[in-house]
C-alpha positions in Angstrom: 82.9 26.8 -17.2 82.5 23.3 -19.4 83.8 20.7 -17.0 87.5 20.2 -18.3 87.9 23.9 -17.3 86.1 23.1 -14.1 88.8 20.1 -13.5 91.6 22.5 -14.4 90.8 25.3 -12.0 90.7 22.0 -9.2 94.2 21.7 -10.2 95.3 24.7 -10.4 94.0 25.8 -6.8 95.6 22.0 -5.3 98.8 23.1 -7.0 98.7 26.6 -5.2 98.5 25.4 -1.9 101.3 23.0 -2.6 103.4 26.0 -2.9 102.6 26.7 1.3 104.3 23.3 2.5 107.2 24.4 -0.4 107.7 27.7 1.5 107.8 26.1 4.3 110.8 24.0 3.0 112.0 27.2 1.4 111.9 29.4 4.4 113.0 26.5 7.0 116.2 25.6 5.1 117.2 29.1 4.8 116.5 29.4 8.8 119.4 28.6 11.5 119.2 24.8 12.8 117.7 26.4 16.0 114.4 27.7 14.1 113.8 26.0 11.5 110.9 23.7 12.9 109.5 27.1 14.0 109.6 28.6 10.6 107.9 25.5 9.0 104.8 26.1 11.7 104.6 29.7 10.5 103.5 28.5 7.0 101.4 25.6 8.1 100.0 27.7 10.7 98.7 30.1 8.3 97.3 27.4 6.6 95.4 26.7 9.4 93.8 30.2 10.2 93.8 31.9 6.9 91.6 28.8 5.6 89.2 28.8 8.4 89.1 32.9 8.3 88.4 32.6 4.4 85.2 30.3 5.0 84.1 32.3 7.6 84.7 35.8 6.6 87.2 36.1 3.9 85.6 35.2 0.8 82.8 37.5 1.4 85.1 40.2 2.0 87.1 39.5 -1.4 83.6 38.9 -3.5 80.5 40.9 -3.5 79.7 43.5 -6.0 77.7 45.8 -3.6 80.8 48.4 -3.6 84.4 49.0 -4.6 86.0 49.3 -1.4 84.7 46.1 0.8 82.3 42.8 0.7 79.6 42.1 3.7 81.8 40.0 5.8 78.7 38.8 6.6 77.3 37.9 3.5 77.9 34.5 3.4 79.3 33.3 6.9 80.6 29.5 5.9 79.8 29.7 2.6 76.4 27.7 3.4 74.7 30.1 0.6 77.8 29.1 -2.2 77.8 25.3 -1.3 74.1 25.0 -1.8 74.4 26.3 -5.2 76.2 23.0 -6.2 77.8 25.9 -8.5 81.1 23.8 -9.3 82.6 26.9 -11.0 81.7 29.0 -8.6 83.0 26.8 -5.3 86.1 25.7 -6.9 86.6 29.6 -7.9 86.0 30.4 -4.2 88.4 27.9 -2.6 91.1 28.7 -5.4 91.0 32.4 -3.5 91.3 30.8 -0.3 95.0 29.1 -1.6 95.9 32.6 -2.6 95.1 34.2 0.7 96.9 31.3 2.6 100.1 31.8 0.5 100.2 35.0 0.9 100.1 35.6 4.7 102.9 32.9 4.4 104.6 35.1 2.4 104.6 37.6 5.2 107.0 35.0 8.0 110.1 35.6 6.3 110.4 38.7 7.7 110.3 37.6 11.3 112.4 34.5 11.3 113.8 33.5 15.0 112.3 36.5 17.1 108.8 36.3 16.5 106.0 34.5 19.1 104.0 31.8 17.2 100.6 32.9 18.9 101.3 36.8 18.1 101.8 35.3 14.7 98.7 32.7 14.4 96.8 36.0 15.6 98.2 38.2 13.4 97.9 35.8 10.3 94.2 35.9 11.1 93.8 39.6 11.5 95.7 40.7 8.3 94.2 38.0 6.0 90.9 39.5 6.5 91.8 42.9 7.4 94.3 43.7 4.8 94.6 40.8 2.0 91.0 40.6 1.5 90.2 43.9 1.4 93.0 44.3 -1.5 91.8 41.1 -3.5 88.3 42.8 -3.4 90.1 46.1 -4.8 91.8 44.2 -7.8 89.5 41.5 -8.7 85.8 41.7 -7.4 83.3 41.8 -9.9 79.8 42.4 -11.3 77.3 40.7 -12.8 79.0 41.1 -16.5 82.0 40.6 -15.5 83.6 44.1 -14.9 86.3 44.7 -12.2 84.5 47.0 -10.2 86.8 47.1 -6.7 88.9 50.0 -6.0 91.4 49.1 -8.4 90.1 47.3 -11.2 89.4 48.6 -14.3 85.9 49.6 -14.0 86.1 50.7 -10.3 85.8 54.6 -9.2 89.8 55.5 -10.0 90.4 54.1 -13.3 86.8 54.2 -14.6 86.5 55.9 -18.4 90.2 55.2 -18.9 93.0 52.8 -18.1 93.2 50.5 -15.9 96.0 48.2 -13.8 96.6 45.1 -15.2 97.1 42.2 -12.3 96.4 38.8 -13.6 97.9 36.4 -10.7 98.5 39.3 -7.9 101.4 41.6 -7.9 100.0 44.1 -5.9 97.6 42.1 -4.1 99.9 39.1 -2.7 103.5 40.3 -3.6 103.6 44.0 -3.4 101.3 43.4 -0.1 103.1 41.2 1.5 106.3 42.8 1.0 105.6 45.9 2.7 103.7 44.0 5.6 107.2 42.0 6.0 109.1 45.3 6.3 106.5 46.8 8.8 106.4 43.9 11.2 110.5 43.9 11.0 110.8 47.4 12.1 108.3 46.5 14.7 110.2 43.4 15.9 113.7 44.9 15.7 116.6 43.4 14.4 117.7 39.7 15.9 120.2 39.4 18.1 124.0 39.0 16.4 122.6 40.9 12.8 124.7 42.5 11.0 127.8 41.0 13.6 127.9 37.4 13.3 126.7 34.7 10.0 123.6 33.9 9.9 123.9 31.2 7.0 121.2 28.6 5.8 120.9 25.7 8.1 120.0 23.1 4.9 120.6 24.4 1.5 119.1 21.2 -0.3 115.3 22.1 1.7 115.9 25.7 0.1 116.2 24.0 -3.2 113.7 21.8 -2.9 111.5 24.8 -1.7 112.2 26.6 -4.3 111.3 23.6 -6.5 107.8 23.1 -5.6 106.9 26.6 -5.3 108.2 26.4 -9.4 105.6 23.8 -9.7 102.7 25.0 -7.6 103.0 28.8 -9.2 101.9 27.2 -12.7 98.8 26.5 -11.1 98.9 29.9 -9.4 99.7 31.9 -13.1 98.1 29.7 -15.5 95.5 29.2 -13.0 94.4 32.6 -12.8 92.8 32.1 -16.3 89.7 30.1 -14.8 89.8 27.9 -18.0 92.2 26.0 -19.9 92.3 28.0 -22.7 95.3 30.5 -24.9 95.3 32.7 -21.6 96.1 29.8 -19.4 98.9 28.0 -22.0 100.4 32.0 -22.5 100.8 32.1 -18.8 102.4 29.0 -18.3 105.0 29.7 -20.9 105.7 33.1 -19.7 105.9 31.6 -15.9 108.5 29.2 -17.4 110.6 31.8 -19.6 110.9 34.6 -16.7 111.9 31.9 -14.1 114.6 30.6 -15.9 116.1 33.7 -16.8 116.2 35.0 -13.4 117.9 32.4 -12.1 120.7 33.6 -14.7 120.3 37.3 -13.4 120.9 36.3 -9.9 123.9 34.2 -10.7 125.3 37.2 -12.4 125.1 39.1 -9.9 126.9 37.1 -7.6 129.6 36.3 -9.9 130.3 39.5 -10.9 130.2 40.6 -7.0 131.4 37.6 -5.1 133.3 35.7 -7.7 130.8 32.6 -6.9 127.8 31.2 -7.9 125.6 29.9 -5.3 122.5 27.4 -4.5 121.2 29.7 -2.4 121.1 32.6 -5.3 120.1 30.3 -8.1 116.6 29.4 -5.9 116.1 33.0 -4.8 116.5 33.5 -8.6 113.5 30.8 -9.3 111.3 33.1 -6.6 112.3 36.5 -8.3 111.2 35.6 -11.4 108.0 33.7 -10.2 107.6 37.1 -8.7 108.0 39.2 -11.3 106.1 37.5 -13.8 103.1 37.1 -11.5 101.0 40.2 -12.6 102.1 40.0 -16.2 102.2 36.4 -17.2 98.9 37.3 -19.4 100.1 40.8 -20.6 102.9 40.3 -22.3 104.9 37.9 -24.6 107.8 35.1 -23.6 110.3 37.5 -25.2 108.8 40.3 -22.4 108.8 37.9 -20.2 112.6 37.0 -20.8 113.1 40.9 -20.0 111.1 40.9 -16.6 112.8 38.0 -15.4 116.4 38.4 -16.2 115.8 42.2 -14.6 113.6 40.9 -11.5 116.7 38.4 -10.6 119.2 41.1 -10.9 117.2 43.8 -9.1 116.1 41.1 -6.3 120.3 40.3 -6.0 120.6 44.0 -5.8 117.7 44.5 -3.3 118.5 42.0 -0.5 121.7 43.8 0.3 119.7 46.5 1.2 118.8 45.9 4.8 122.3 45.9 5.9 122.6 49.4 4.2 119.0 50.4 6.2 119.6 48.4 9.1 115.9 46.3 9.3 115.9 42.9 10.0 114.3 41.1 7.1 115.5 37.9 8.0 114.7 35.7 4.6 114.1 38.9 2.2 110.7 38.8 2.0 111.3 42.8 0.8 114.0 42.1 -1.3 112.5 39.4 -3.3 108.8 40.1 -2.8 108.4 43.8 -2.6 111.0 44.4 -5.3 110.3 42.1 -7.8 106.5 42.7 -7.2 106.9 46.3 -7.8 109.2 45.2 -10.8 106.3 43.2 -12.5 103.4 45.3 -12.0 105.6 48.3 -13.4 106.9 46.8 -15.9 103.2 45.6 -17.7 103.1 49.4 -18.3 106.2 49.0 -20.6 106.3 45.9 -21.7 102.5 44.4 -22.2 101.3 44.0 -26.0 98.2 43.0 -27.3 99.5 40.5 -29.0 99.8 38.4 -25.8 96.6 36.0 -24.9 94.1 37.6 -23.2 95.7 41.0 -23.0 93.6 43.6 -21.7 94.2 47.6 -21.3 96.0 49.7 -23.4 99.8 48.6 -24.8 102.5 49.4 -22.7 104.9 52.5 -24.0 107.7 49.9 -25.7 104.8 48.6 -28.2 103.6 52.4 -28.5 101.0 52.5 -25.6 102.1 55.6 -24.4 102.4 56.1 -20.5 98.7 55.6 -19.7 99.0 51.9 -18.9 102.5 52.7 -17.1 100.5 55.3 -14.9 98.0 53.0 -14.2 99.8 50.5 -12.9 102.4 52.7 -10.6 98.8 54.2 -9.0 97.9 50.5 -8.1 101.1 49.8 -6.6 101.4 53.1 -4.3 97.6 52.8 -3.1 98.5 48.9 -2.5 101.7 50.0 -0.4 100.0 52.6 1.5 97.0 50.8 2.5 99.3 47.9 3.3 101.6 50.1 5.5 99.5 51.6 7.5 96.6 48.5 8.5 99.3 46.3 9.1 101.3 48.7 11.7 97.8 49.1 13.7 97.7 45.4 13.6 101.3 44.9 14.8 100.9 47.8 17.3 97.7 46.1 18.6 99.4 42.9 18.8 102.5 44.1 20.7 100.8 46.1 23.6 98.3 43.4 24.2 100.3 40.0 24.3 103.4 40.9 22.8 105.0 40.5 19.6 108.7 39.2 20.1 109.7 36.4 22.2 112.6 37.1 25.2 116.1 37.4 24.0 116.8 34.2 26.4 114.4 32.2 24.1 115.8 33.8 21.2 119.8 32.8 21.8 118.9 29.3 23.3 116.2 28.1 20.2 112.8 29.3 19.4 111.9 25.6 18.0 111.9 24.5 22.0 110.4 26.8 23.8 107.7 27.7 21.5 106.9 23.9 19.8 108.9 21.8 22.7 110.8 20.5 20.3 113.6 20.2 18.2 114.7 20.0 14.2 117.7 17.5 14.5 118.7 15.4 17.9 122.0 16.4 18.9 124.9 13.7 18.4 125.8 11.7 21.1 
């Protein structure tokens, strides 16, 4: 990297862990008045222990080219052997992982809004970043000394090698598709919260969901385009595929809720800007803005669509973390295998079957996705389970009804009028 590409990647990984404090705003204005401080500390709290559990151990688990499945933990405890190269590629590369490990475990607390114990979740934020994200972010994108994705899942790795492989530029199936079936998990572990499915549980502060929605828009440029490593056609293709999905999606939502509830709502027009963020994610460097138009508008109808569906199931996921994240992630990474074209910037692996690519690259990337849900299933229920028979998982259902903000944080959002 010359130094301009060097200052952009600084950017890019500032502007990803922007988008942590904007789910925070996100998730806490969709919250109940009673949580929402709570909610907040779930995001910053991952900040907290996924960045100190990536310098210690995560990184080294993600890196390493020793073999596909898992980097030496151990390898590089505090990155003293990294810093001292005074690589700046290579340090800034490093900590731009650490933004996508921290967002990610964020991802996860949408799932368990008002039930769950901040310490079980500070301790489980820990455990799954380096137990389940890492291992997964070594799968997709660890590589060799020329360059080749050698991890479980990349290209050049034992599955796909000789033939074709997934396509994953930002992290469908390692961030979105991961942290949607971890959300689902720890909600059936949790149970549902008290009143669900009975009474409204509305959006305390629509105008923080909007603004969360707002700067996660504006830090995922950095988290897309980013994902390039240089400012170059890859990075500007990116960008104006992030751009064209989002925007559509926000029109597929809408649509949705017209058609089925005669309004139009703040609330669906931001879940709309997360859809397509979503969606796009894995194939903002695989296919073109008129693919990207397609993924989008689909991702925010499919997401509209998808949320409903744990009434219908009866889990709990309080802020659709699995109908936003799980759906639109699996939307996006299937959808390369139909949509992606060489003609895009930095396209790799064969064309999908639209632009006569056949089903290979389709096939590809449904294997990725179903190995990523499977491994993510079952680690994070041993975590969970480990969790809840040591020091518990959910808080009492006194604590629950009265507030979680005060009797976990000992404080409150708003002060009640006198």
């Amino acid at each position: 990297m010359d130094s301009g590409n060097i200052a952009w990647l600084l950017t890019s990984a500032s502007l990803v862990l922007l988008m942590t404090p904007g789910l925070a705003f996100f998730y806490g204005g969709m919250s109940r008045g009673k949580s929402v401080l709570n909610m907040m500390m779930m995001s910053f709290g991952a900040m907290a222990v996924v960045g100190v559990a990536w310098v210690l151990f995560g990184a080294s688990i993600t890196g390493g080219s020793d073999n596909a499945y898992f980097g030496n933990p151990f390898s590089d405890i505090g990155l003293q052997d990294l810093i001292a190269t005074q690589d700046a590629a290579s340090i800034i590369s490093t900590g731009f992982g650490a933004t996508f490990a921290i967002i990610t475990v964020a991802l996860i607390s949408g799932s368990v809004a008002d039930r769950m114990k901040f310490g079980a979740w500070l301790t489980f934020a820990g455990l799954w970043a380096l137990l389940v994200y890492s291992p997964v972010a070594h799968w997709v994108w660890a590589l060799d000394a020329d360059g080749n994705a050698i991890g479980l899942l990349g290209g050049a790795g034992p599955i796909f090698e000789g033939g074709t492989g997934p396509n994953d530029l930002a992290g469908g199936t390692v961030v979105h598709i991961n942290a949607g079936v971890a959300g689902l998990v720890l909600a059936l572990l949790l149970g549902v919260r008290k009143g669900f499915g009975k009474e409204p549980m509305r959006p305390h502060s629509l105008p923080f969901v909007m603004l969360g929605a707002a700067l996660l828009w504006f830090g995922w440029f950095g988290f897309n385009a980013g994902s390039a490593f240089a400012a170059d056609g890859l990075a500007a293709t990116a960008w104006v595929n992030t751009t064209a999905a989002t925007a559509v999606a926000i029109l597929g939502w809408l649509l949705v809720e017209k058609i089925r509830d005669g309004k139009a709502t703040s609330l669906g027009a931001a879940s709309g800007v997360v859809a397509g963020l979503v969606a796009i994610t894995p194939a903002c460097g695989a296919v073109d803005p008129l693919g990207a138009l397609v993924i989008g508008f689909f991702a925010g109808v499919l997401s509209a669509i998808g949320v409903g569906l744990k009434y219908k199931f009866g889990y709990d996921d309080s802020l659709d973390v699995v109908g936003v994240h799980l759906v639109s992630g699996l939307w996006g990474t299937l959808a390369i295998g139909l949509l992606a074209t060489e003609s895009a910037a930095g396209a790799f692996g064969a064309n999908g079957l639209f632009y006569g690519g056949g089903l290979s690259q389709l096939g590809a990337q449904a294997l990725a996705a179903v190995i990523t849900i499977v491994y993510s299933a079952i680690a994070t229920l041993i975590i969970g389970l480990a969790i809840k028979y040591t020091i518990g998982l959910r808080v009492s259902e006194e604590v629950e009804v009265s507030g979680i903000d005060l009797a976990e944080h000992g404080e409150t959002a708003y002060e009640e009028a006198k």
